[in-house]
N, CA, C and O atoms as a CHARMM CRD file, in Angstrom:
* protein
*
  304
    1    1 UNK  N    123.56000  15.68100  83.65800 PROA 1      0.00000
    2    1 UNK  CA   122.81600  15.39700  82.45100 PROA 1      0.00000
    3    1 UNK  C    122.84200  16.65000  81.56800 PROA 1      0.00000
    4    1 UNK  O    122.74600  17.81500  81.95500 PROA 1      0.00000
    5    2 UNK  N    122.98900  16.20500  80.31500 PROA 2      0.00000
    6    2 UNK  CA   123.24200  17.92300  79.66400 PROA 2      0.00000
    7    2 UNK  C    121.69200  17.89500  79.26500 PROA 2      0.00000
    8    2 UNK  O    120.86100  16.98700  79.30100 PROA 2      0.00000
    9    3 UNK  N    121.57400  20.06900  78.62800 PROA 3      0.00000
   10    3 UNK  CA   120.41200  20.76700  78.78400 PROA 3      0.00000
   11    3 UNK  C    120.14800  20.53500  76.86700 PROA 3      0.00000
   12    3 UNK  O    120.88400  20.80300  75.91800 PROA 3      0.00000
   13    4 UNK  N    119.05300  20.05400  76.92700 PROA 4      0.00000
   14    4 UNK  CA   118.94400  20.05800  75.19900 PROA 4      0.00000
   15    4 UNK  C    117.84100  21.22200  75.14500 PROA 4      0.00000
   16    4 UNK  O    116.88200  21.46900  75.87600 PROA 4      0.00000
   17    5 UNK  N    118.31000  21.79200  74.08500 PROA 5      0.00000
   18    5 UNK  CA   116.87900  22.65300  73.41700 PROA 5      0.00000
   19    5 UNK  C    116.04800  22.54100  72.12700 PROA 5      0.00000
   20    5 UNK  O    116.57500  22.10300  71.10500 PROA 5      0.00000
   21    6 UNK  N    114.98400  22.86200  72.14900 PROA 6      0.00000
   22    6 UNK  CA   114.58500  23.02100  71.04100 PROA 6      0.00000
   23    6 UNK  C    112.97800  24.07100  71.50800 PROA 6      0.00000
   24    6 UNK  O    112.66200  24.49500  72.62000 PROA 6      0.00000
   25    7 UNK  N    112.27300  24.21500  70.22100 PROA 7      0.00000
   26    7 UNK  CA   111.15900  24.78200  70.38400 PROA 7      0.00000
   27    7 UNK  C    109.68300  23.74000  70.12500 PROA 7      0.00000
   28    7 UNK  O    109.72100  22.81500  69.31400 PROA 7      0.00000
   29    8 UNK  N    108.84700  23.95300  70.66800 PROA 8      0.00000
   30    8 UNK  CA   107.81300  23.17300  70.02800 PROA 8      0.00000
   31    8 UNK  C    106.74900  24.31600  69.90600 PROA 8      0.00000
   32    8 UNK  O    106.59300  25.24600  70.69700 PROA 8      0.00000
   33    9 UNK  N    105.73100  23.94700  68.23400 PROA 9      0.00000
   34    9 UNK  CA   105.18900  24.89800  68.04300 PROA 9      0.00000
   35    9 UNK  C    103.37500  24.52800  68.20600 PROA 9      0.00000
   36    9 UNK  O    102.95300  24.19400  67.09900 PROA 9      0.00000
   37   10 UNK  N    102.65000  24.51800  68.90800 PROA 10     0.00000
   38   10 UNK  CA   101.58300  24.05100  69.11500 PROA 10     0.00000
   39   10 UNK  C    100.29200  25.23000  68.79900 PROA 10     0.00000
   40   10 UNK  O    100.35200  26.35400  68.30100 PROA 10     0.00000
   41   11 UNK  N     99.37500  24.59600  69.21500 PROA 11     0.00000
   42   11 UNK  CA    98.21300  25.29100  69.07800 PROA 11     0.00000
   43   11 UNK  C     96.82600  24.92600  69.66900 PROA 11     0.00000
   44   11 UNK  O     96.95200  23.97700  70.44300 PROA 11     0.00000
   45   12 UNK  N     95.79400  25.27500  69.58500 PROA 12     0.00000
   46   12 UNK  CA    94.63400  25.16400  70.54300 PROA 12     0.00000
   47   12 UNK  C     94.02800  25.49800  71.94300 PROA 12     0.00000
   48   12 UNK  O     93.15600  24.86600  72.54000 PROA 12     0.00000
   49   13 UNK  N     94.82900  26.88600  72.42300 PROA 13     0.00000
   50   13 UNK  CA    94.48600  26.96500  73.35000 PROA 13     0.00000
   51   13 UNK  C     94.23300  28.47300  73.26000 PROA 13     0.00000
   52   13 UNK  O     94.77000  29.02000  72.29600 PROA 13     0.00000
   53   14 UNK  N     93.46400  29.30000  74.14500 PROA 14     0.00000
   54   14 UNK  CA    93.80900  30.80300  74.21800 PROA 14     0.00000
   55   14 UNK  C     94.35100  31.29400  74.83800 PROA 14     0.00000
   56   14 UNK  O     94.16500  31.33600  76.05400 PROA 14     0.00000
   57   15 UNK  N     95.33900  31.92100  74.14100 PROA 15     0.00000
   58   15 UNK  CA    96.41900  32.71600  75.17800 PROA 15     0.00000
   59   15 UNK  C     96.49800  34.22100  76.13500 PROA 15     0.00000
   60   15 UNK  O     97.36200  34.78700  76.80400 PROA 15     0.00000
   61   16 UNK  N     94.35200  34.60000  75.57500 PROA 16     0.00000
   62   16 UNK  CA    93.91600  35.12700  76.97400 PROA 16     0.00000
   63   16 UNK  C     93.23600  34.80400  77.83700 PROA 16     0.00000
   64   16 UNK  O     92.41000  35.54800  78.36700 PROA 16     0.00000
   65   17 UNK  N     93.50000  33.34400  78.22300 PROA 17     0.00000
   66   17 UNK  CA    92.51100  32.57200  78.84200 PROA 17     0.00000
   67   17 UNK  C     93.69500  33.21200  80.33300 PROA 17     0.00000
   68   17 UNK  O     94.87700  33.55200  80.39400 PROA 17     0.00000
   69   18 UNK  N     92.69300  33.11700  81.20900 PROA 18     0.00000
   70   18 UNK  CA    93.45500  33.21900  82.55900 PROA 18     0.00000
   71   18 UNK  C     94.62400  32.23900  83.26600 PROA 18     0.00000
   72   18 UNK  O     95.61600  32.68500  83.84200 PROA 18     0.00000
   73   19 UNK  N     94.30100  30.79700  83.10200 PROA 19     0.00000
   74   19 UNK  CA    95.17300  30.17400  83.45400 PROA 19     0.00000
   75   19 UNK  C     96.21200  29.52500  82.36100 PROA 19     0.00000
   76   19 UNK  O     96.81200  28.52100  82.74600 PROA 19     0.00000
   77   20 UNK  N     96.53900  30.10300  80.75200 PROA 20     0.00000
   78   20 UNK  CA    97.22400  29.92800  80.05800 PROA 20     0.00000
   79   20 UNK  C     98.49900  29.46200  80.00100 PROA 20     0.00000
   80   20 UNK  O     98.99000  28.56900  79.31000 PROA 20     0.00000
   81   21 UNK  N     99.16300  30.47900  81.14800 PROA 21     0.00000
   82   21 UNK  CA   100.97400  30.05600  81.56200 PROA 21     0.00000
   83   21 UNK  C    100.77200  29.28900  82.86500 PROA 21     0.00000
   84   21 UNK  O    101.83700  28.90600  83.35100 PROA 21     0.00000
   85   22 UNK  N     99.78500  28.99900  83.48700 PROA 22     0.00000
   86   22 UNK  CA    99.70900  28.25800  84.44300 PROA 22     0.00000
   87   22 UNK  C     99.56100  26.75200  84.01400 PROA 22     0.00000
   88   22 UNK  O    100.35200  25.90400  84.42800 PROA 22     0.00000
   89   23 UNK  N     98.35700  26.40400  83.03900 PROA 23     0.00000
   90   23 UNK  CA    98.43900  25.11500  82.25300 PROA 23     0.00000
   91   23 UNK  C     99.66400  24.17200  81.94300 PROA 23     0.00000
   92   23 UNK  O     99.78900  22.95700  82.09700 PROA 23     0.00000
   93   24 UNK  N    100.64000  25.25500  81.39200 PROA 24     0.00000
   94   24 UNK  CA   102.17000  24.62100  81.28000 PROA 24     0.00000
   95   24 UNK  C    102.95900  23.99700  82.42400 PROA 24     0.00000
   96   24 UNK  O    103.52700  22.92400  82.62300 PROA 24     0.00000
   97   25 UNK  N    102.79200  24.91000  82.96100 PROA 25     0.00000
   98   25 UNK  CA   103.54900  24.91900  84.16000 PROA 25     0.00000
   99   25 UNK  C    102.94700  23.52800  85.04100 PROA 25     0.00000
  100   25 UNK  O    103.64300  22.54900  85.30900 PROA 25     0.00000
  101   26 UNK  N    102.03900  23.63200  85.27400 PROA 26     0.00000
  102   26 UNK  CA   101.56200  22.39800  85.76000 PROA 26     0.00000
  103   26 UNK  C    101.63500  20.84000  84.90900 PROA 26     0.00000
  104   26 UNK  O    101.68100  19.69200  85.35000 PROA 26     0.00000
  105   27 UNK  N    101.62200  21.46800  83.27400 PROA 27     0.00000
  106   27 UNK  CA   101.67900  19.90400  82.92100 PROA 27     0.00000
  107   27 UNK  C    103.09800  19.44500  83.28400 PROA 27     0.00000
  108   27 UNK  O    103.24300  18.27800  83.64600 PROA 27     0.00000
  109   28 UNK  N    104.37900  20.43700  83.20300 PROA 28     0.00000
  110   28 UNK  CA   106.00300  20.25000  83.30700 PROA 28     0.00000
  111   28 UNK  C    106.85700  20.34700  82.73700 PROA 28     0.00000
  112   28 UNK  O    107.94200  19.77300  82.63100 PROA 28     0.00000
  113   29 UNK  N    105.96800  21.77400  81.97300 PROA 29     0.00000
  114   29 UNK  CA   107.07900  22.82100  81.22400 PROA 29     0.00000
  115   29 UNK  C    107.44200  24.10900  81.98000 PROA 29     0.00000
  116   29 UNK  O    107.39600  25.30600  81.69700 PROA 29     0.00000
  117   30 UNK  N    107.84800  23.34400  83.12900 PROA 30     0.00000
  118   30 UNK  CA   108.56000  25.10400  83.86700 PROA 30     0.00000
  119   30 UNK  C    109.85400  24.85200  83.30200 PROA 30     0.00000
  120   30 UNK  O    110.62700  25.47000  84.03400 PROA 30     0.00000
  121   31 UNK  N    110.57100  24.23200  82.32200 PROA 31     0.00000
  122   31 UNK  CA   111.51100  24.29300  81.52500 PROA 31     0.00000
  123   31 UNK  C    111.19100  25.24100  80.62400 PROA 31     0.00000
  124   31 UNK  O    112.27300  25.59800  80.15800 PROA 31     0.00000
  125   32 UNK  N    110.36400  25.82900  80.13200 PROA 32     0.00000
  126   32 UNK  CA   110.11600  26.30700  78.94400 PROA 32     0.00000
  127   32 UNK  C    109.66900  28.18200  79.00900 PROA 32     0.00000
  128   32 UNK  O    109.06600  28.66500  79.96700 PROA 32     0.00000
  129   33 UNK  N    110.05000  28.86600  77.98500 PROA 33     0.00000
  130   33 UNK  CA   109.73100  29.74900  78.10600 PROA 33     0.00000
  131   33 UNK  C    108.26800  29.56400  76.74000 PROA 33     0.00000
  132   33 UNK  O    108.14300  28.90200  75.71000 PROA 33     0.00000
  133   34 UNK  N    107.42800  30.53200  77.47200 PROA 34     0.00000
  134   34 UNK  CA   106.21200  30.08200  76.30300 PROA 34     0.00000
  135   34 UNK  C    105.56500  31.81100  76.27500 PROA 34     0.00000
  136   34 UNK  O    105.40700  32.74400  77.06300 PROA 34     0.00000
  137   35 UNK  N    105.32400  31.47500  74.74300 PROA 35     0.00000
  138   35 UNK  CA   104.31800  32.77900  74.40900 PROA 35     0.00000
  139   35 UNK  C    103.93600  32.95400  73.29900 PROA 35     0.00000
  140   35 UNK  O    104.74100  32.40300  72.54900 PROA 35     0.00000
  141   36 UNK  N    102.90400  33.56100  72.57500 PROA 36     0.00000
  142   36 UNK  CA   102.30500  33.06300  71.34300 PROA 36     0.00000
  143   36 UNK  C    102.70300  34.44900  70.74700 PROA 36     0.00000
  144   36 UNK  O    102.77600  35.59500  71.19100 PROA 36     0.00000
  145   37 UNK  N    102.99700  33.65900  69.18200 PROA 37     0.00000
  146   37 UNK  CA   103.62100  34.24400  67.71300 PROA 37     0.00000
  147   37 UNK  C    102.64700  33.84900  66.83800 PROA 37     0.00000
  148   37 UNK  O    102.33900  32.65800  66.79100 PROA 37     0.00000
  149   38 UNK  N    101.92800  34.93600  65.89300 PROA 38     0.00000
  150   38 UNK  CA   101.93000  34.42200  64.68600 PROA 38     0.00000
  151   38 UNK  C    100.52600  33.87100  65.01300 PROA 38     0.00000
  152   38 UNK  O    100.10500  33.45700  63.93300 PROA 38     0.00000
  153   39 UNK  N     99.69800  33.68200  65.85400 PROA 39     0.00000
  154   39 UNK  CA    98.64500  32.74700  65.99200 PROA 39     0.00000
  155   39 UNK  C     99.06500  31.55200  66.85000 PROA 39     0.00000
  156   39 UNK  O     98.08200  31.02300  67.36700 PROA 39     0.00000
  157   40 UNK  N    100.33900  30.90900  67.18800 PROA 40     0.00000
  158   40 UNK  CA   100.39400  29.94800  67.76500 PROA 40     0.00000
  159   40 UNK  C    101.18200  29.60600  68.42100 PROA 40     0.00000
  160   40 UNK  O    102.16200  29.36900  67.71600 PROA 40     0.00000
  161   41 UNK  N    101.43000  29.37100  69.65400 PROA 41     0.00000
  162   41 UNK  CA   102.22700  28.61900  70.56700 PROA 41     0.00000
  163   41 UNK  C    103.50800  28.68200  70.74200 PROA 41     0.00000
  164   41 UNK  O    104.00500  27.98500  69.85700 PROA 41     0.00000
  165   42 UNK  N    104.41400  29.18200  71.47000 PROA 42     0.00000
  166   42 UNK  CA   105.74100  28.52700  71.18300 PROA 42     0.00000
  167   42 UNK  C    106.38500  28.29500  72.23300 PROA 42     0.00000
  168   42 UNK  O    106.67200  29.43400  72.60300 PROA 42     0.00000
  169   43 UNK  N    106.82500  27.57500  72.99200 PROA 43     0.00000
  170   43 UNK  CA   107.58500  26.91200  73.96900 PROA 43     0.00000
  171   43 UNK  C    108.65500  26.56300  73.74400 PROA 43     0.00000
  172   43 UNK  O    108.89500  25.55100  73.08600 PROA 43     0.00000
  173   44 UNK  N    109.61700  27.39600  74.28500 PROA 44     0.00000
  174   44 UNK  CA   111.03200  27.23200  73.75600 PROA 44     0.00000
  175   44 UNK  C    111.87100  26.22800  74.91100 PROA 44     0.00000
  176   44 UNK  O    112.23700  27.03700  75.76300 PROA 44     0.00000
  177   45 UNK  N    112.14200  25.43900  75.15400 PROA 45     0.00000
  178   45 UNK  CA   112.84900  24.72300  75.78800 PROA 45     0.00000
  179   45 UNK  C    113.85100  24.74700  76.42300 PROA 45     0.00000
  180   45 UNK  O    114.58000  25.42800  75.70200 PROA 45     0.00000
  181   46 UNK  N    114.59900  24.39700  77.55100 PROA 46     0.00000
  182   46 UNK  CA   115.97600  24.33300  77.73800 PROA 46     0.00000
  183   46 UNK  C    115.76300  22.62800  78.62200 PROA 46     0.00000
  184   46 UNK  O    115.94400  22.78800  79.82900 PROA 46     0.00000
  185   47 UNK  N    115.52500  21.55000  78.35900 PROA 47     0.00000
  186   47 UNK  CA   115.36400  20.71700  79.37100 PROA 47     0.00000
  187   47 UNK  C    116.67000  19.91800  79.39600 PROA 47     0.00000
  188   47 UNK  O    117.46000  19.96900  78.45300 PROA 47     0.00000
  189   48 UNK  N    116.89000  19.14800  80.53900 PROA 48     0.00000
  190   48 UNK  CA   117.41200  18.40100  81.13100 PROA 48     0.00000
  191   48 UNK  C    117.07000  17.21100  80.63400 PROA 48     0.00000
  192   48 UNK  O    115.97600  16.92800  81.12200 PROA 48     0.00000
  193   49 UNK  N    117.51500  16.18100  79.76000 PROA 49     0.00000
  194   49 UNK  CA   117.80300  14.90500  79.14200 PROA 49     0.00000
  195   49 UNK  C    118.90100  14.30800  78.90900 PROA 49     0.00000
  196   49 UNK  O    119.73300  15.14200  78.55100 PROA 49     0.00000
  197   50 UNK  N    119.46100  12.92000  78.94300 PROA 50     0.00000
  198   50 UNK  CA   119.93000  11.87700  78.08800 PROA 50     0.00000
  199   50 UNK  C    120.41500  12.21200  76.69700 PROA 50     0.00000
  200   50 UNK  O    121.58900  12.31700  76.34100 PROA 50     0.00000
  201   51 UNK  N    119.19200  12.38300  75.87900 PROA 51     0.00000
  202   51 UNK  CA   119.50600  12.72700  74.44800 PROA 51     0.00000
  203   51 UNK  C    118.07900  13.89100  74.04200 PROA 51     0.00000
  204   51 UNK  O    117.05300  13.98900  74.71600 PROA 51     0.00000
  205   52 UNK  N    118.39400  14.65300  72.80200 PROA 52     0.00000
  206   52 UNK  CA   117.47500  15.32300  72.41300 PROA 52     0.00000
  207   52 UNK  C    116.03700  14.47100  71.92500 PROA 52     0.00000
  208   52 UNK  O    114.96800  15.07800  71.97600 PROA 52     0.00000
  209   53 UNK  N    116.06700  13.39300  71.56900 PROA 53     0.00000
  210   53 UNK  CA   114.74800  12.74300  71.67100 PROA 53     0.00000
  211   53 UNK  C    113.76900  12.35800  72.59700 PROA 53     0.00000
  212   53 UNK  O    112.56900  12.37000  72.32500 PROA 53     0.00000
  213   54 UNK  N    114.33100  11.94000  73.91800 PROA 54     0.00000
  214   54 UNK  CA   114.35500  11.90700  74.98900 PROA 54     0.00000
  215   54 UNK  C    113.43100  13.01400  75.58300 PROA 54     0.00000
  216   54 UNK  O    112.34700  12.70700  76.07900 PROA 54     0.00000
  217   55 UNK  N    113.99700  14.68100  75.51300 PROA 55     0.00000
  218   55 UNK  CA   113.56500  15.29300  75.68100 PROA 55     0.00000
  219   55 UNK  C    112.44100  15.82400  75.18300 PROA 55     0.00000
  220   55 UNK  O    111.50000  16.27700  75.83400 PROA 55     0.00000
  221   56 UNK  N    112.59500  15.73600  73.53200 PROA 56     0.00000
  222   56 UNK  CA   111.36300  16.34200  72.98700 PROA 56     0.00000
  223   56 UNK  C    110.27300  15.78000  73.55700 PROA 56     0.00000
  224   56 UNK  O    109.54700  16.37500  74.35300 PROA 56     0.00000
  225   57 UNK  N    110.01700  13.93900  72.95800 PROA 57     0.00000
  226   57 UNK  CA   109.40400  12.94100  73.77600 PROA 57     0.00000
  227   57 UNK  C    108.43800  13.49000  74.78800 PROA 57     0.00000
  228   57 UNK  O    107.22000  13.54300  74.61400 PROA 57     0.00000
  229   58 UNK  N    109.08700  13.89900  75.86900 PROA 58     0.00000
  230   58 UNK  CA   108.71000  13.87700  77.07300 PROA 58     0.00000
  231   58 UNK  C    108.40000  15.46800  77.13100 PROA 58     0.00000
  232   58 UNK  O    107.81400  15.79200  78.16500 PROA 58     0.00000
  233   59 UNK  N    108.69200  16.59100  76.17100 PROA 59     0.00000
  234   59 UNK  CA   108.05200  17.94800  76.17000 PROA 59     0.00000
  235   59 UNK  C    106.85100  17.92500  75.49000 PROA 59     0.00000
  236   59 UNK  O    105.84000  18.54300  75.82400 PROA 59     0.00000
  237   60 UNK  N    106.99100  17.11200  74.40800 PROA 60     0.00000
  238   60 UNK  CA   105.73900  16.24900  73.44700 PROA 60     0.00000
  239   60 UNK  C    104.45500  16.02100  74.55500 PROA 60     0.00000
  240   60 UNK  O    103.34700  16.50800  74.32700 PROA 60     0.00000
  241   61 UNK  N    104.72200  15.28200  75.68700 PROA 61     0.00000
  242   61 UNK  CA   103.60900  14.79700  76.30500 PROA 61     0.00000
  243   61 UNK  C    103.31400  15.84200  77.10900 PROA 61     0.00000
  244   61 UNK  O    102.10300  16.05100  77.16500 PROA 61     0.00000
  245   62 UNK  N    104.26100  16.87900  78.01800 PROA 62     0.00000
  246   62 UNK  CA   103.53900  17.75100  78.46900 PROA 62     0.00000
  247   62 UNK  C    102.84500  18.96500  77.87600 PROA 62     0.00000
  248   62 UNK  O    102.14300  19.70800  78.56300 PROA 62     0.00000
  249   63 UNK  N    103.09900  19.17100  76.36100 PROA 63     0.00000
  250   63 UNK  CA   102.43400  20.36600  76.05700 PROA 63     0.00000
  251   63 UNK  C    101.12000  19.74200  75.69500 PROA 63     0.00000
  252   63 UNK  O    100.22300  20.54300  75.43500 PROA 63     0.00000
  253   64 UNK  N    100.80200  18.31700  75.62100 PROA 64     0.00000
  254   64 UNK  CA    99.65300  18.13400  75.32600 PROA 64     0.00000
  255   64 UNK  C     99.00600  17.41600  76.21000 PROA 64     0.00000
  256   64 UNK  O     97.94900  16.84200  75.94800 PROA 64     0.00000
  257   65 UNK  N     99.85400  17.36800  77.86800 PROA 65     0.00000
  258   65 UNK  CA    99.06200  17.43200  78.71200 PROA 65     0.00000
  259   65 UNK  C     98.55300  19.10400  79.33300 PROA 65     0.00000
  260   65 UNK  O     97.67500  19.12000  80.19500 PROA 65     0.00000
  261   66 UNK  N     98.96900  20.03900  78.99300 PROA 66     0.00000
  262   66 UNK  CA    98.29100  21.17100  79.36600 PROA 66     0.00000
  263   66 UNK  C     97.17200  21.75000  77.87600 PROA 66     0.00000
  264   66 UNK  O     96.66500  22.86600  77.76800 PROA 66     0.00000
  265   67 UNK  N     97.06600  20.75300  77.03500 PROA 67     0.00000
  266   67 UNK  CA    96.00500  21.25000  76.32300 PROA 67     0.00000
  267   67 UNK  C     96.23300  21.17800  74.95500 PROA 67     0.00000
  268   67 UNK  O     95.34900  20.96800  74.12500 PROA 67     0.00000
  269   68 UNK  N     97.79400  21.40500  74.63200 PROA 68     0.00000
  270   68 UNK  CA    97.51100  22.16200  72.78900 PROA 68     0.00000
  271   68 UNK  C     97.74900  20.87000  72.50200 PROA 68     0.00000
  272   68 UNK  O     97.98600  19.81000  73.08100 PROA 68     0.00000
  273   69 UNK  N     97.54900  21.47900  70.98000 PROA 69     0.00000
  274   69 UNK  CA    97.91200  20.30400  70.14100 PROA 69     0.00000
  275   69 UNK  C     99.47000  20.92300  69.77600 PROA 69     0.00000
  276   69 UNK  O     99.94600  21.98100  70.19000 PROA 69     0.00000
  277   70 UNK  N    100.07700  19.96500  68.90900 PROA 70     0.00000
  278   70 UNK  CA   101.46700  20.00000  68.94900 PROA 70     0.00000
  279   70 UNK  C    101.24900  19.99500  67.28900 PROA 70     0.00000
  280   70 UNK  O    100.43400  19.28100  66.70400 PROA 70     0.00000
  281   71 UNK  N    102.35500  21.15700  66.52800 PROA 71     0.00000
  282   71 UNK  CA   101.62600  21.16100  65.35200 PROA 71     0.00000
  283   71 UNK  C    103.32600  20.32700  64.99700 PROA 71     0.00000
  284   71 UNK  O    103.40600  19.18100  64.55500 PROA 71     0.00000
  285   72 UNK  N    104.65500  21.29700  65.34400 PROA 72     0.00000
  286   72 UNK  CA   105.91500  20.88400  64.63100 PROA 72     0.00000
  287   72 UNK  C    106.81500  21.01700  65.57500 PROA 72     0.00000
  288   72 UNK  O    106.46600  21.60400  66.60000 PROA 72     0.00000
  289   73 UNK  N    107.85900  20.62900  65.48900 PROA 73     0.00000
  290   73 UNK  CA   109.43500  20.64600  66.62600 PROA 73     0.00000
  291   73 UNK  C    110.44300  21.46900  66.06500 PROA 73     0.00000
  292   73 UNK  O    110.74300  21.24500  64.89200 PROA 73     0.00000
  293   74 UNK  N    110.91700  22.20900  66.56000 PROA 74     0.00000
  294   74 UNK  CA   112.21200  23.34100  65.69200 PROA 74     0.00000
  295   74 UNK  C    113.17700  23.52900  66.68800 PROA 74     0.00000
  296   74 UNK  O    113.00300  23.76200  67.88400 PROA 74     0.00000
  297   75 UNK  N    114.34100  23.38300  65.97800 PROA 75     0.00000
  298   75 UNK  CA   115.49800  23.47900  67.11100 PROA 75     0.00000
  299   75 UNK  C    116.20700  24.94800  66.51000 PROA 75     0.00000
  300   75 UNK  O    116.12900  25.67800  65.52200 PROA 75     0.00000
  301   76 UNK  N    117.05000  24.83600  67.99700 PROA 76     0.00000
  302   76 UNK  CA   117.97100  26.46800  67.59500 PROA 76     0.00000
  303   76 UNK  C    119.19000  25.91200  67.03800 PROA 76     0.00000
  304   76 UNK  O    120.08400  26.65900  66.64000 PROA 76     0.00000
């Protein structure tokens, strides 16, 4: 299956909260590299999908199963 990327740029959480990179990780972005810019969120992607919609989709639901809100989608 090829690796699609993109970034998603979210927000609402604190990123000196203790379990911050753990949140991700558990919702099922250990695909993702994450760390906050600018005030907000960024989870850069490399996942494993079908198609790039597919993926976002389904990065869509885990960054907002570990909490943020999801503000925009940006690809490289």
């Amino acid at each position: 299956m090829p690796i699609q990327e993109f970034c998603i740029i979210a927000s609402g959480l604190d990123p000196d909260a203790d379990d911050f990179e753990t949140r991700f990780y558990d919702a099922g972005c250990d695909d993702a590299t994450i760390s906050f810019q600018g005030g907000r969120i960024i989870a850069d992607f490399s996942r494993e999908a079908p198609s790039k919609a597919s993926a976002i989709t389904s990065a869509i639901e885990d960054v907002t199963r570990a909490g943020a809100i999801v503000e925009r989608i940006g690809s490289f």
